[in-house]
N, C-alpha and C positions, 0 to 999 in steps of 0.2 A: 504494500500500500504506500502512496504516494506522500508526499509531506504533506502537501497541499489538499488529500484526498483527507488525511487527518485531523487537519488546523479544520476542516470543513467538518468534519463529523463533530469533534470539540466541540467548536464556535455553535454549529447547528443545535447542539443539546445543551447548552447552557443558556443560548439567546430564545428558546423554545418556553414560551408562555404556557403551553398546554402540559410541558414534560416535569414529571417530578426530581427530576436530575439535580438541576440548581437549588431547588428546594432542598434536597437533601443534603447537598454540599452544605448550604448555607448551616441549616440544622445542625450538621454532625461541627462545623467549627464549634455553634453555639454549646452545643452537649459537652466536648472535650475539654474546652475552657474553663466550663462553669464547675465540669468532675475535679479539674487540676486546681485549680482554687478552691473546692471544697475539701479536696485531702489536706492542702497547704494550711489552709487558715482554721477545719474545724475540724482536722484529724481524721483519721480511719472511719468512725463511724459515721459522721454526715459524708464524708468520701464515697464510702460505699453505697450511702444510701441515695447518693446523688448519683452514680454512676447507675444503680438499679431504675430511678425515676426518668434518666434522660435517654438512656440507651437502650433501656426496656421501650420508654414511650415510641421510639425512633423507630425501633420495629416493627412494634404495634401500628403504628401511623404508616411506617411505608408497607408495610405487611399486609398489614388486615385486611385492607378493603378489597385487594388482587385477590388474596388468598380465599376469602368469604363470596365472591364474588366466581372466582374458579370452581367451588367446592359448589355453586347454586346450579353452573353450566353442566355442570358434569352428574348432575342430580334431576334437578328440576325440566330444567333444557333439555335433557336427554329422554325425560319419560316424556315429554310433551308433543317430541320431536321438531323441534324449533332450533333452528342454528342460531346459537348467541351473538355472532356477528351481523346477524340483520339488523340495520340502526333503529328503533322504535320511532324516530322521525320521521321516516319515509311509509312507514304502514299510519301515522297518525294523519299523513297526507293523500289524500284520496287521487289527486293529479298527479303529485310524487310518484305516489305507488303503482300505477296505469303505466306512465313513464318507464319506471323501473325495470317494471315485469317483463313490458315488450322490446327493452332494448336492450335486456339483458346477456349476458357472455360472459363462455368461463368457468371457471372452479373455483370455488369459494376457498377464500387461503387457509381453510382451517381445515379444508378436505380433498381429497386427489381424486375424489369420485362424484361429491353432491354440485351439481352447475348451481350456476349465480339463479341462474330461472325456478329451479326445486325447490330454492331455500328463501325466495322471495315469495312462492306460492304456498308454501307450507306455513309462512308466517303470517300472511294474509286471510289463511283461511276463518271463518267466524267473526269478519270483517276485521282480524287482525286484533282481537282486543284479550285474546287468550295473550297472546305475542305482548300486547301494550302493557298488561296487567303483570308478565313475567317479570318483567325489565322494573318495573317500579317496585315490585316486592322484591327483585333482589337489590335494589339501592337502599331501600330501608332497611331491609335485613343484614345486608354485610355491613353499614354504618352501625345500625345498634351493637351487634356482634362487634365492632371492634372499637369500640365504646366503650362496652360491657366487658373486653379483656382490660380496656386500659384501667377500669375502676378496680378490679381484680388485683393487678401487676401492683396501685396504688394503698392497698390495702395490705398487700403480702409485703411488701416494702417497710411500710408503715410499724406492721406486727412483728419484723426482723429487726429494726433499729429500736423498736420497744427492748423486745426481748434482748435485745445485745444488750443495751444499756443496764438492765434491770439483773442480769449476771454480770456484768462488770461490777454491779451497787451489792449483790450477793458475796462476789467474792472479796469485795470490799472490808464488810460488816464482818464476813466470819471472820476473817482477820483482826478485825478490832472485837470478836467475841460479842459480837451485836446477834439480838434475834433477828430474824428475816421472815418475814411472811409475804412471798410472792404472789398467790392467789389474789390478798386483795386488791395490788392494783391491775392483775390481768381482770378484773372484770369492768376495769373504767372504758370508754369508747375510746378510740385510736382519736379522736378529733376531742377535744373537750372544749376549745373556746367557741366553736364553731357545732356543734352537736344539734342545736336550734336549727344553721341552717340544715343540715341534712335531713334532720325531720323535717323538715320543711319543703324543700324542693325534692329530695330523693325515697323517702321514705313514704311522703304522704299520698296515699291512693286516691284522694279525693282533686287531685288537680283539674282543673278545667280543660276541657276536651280544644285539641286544637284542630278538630275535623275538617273547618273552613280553610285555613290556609295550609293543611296537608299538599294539598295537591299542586300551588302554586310554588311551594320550597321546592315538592320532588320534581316537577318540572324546569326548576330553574338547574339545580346541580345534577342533575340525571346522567347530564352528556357529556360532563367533563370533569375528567381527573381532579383536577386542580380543585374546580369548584368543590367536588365531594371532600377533597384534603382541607379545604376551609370549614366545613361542617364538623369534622375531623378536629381541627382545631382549636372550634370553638368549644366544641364537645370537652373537650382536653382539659381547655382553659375555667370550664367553668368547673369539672371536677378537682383541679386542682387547688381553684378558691375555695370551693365549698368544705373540701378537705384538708384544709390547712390544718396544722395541729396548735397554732396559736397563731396571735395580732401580727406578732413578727413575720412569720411566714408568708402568712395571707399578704402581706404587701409585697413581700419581697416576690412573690409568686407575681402579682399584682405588675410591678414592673420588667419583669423579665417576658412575662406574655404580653404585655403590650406595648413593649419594644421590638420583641420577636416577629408578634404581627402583620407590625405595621411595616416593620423592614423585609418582611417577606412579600405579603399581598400591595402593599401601597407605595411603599420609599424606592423600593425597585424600579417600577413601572415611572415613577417622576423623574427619575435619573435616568432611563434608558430615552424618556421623550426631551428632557433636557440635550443628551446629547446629542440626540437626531437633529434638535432643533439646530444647536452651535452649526452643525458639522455640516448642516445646507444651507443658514443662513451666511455664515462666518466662509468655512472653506468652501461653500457650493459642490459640496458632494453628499446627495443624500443616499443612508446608509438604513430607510426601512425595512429593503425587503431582505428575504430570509436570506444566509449567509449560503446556505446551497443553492439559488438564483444565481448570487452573485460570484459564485465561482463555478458556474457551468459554461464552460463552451459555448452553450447555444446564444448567452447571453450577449456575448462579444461578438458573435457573428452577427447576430440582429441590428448590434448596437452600428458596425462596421455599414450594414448593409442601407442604415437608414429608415428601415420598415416599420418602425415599432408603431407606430403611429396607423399604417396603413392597417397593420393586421388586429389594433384595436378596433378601428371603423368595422372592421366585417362583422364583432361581437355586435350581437341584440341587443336593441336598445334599455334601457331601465325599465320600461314599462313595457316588454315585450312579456307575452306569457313565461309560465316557469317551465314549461312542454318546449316552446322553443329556447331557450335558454342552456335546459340541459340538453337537449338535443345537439345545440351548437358545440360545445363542451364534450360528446362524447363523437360526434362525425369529424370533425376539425383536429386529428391528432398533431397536426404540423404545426399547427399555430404556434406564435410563442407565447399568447396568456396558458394556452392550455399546460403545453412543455412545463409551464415555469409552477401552474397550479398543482401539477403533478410532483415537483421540486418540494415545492412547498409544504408538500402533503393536504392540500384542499380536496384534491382531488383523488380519490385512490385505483390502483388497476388492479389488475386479476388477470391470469393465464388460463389460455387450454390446455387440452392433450396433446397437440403441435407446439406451444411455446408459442403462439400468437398474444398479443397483449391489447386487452381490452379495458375499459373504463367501467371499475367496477359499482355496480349501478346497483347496488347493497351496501354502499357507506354512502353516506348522506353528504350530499355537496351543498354548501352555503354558497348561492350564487352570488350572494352579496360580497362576501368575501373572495371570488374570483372580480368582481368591477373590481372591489377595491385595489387589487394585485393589478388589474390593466392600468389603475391609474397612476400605480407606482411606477410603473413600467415607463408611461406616457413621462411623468417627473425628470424620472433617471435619464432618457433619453435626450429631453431639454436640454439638462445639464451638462450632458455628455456634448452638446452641440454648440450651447454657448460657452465650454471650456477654452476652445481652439487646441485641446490637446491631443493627443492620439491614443486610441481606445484603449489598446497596453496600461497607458499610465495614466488615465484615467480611471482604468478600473482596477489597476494595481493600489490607487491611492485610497478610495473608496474600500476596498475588500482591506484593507490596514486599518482603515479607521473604526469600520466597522468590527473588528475582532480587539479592537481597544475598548469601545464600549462595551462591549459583553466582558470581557476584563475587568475595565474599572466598576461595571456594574457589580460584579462579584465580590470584587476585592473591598469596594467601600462597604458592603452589606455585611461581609466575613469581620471587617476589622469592628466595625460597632458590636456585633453579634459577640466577636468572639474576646473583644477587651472595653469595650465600654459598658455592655450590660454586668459581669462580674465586679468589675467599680464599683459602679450605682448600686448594684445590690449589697456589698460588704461593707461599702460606704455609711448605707444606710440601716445597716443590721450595727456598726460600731456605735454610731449617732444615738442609733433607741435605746440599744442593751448596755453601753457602754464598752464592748468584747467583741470581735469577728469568731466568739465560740459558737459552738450549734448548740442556740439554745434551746434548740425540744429535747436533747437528752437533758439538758439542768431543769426543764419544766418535769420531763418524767420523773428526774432524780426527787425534786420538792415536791410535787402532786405524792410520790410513789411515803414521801418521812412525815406528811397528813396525813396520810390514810393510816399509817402503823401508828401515829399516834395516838387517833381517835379510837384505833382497835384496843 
């Protein structure tokens, strides 16, 4: 593999909105910092318990949802006989799915025998609402499930650093020839300053039905990764408030999650439009479209040839039907919005039994999102024309700047993640307690020399 084939697959999965990649980078900085500073400053036991809570959580979170969601395809999917890979978008669209069916081709990539046609018809059948109904119950079910591991992971965690701390205070005592009566404070709750909330939000069966807006959440995060890993998140976040073991925590949880946040879902995305902005207004080289666009061949030749413009004019206008739209998109292989939508991944193919290659018309195409690629394209081309440079190094300059942004987008997000939130949080655990110690073994140790008193 090529250097430039590389620096392209890189740049591609970190500069990728939809991919959990960057996500996770970002994450595992944030996890490893915040364990090396908890061994530092509050010793073995919160070390470990912070190594259980961030690296445990990191699995669960990247884990879960493939994992629960695998486990539904190969259970549910399989008795219903529905191929998981049919988008529930396209059966929810009645012109969609008409489209689909008939211009169907190919093997579906999950299979070397079922065509794109079978498994477009098998999904449709009962107007498709068997198919619609599968896909919604498995995004509620693999988010609860891995929701429900992470409060698990939270609790065994919890019961571990108890327990550690309460034989350390055993082997303490018998040394100084102290009684020890461990049972009474195993029956305290893992959370005591916070016990209300639990009862309250987790415990109490009588919560308000949220049946009205079920349907508009699951539809909103259904179709993307990313989005369900925000659910995911918040899910996270709010178990982790809820389950603070005191004031102290609960904030320090408090600022770590919504630093984390916001530096994942929001600070990212201002700093990536930031740089787009500089880097067309400032150097006149815009640097939106995806970074395998801008390192394909075909891009250069088009750029070389002058056409970009002429082969946007053939696309259907905005307000042409979605019938001819997709149409144009799956007859027009030559094009270069199409090439570039297929780059992109907007657009997805599928093979025969000859190794022919078609547009696979079983992933759902946002046509919106190919104008919007034509118009990047129309941009790029301007630019490229009022450079006076020669396409070489103009798109040599462009394809640099853009692997700078996806850099510095990275590296600004790592350096806050992975050394300014462990600041702000020991910072502020010195400020309150007076100590960067972990104070929930000194609340276990006090809570644990009240209770043997009152006994």
């Amino acid at each position: 593999m090529s250097i430039q084939a590389i620096t392209t697959k890189v740049v591609s999965t970190l500069g990728n909105k939809d991919s959990l990649i960057p996500i996770m980078i970002k994450d595992g900085v944030d996890s490893t910092s915040l364990t090396l500073k908890s061994f530092k400053e509050g010793g073995p036991v919160e070390g470990i318990d912070r190594a259980i809570d961030e690296f445990g959580t990191q699995a669960i979170w990247i884990g879960g949802i493939p994992f629960f969601k695998k486990l539904i395809d190969v259970t549910a999917y399989k008795k219903a006989k529905i191929n998981p890979l049919v988008d529930p978008r396209i059966i929810a669209n009645e012109e969609y799915a008409k489209w689909a069916t008939e211009n169907a081709n190919g093997l579906m990539n999950n299979s070397k025998v079922q065509t794109v046609k079978s498994a477009l018809t098998d999904a449709l059948k009962d107007g498709g609402n068997l198919a619609k109904n599968l896909y919604k119950g498995k995004v509620i079910a693999a988010t609860a499930l891995t929701l429900a591991a992470f409060f698990t992971l939270t609790k065994i965690k919890q019961k571990r650093t108890k327990d550690t701390t309460i034989n350390e205070l055993i082997a303490l005592k018998k040394h100084e020839s102290t009684k020890y009566n461990q049972d009474i404070f195993l029956k305290e709750s893992t959370s005591t300053v916070f016990k209300d909330i639990n009862d309250k939000f987790i415990n109490n069966t009588s919560n308000p039905s949220f049946k009205g807006t079920m349907k508009n959440v699951v539809d909103a995060i259904m179709f993307n990764p990313v989005h369900n890993m925000k659910v995911i998140d918040a899910g996270i976040t709010t178990e982790r408030l809820v389950c603070s073991r005191n004031a102290t925590e609960f904030v320090e949880h408090g600022i770590k999650e919504g630093i984390f946040l916001f530096f994942i879902y929001g600070f990212g995305n201002l700093i990536e439009k930031g740089i787009n902005n500089l880097s067309e207004k400032v150097l006149k080289k815009p640097i939106d479209l995806k970074i395998d666009v801008l390192m394909d061949d075909e891009l250069k030749k088009i750029l070389s040839s002058g056409k970009i413009a002429e082969q946007v004019a053939k696309m259907p206008a905005a307000d042409k039907s979605l019938t001819e739209k997709l149409s144009f998109i799956s007859q027009n292989p030559d094009n270069i919005i199409v090439k570039a939508a297929k780059k992109s991944g907007i657009v997805g193919t599928v093979k025969d039994k000859a190794g022919n290659i078609f547009v696979d018309t079983s992933k759902y195409i946002d046509t919106k999102e190919v104008e919007a690629l034509a118009e990047k394209l129309l941009n790029i081309d301007n630019k490229f024309k009022a450079s006076g440079e020669t396409v070489e190094k103009f798109l040599s300059k462009t394809k640099g700047l853009k692997v700078l942004s996806t850099t510095a987008n990275i590296a600004i997000s790592c350096f806050v993640l992975g050394f300014v939130i462990p600041k702000l949080i020991y910072a502020y655990r010195e400020w309150k307690t007076g100590s960067t110690k972990f104070h929930v073994t000194e609340d276990i140790k006090n809570n644990h020399n009240k209770k043997e008193k009152k006994a």
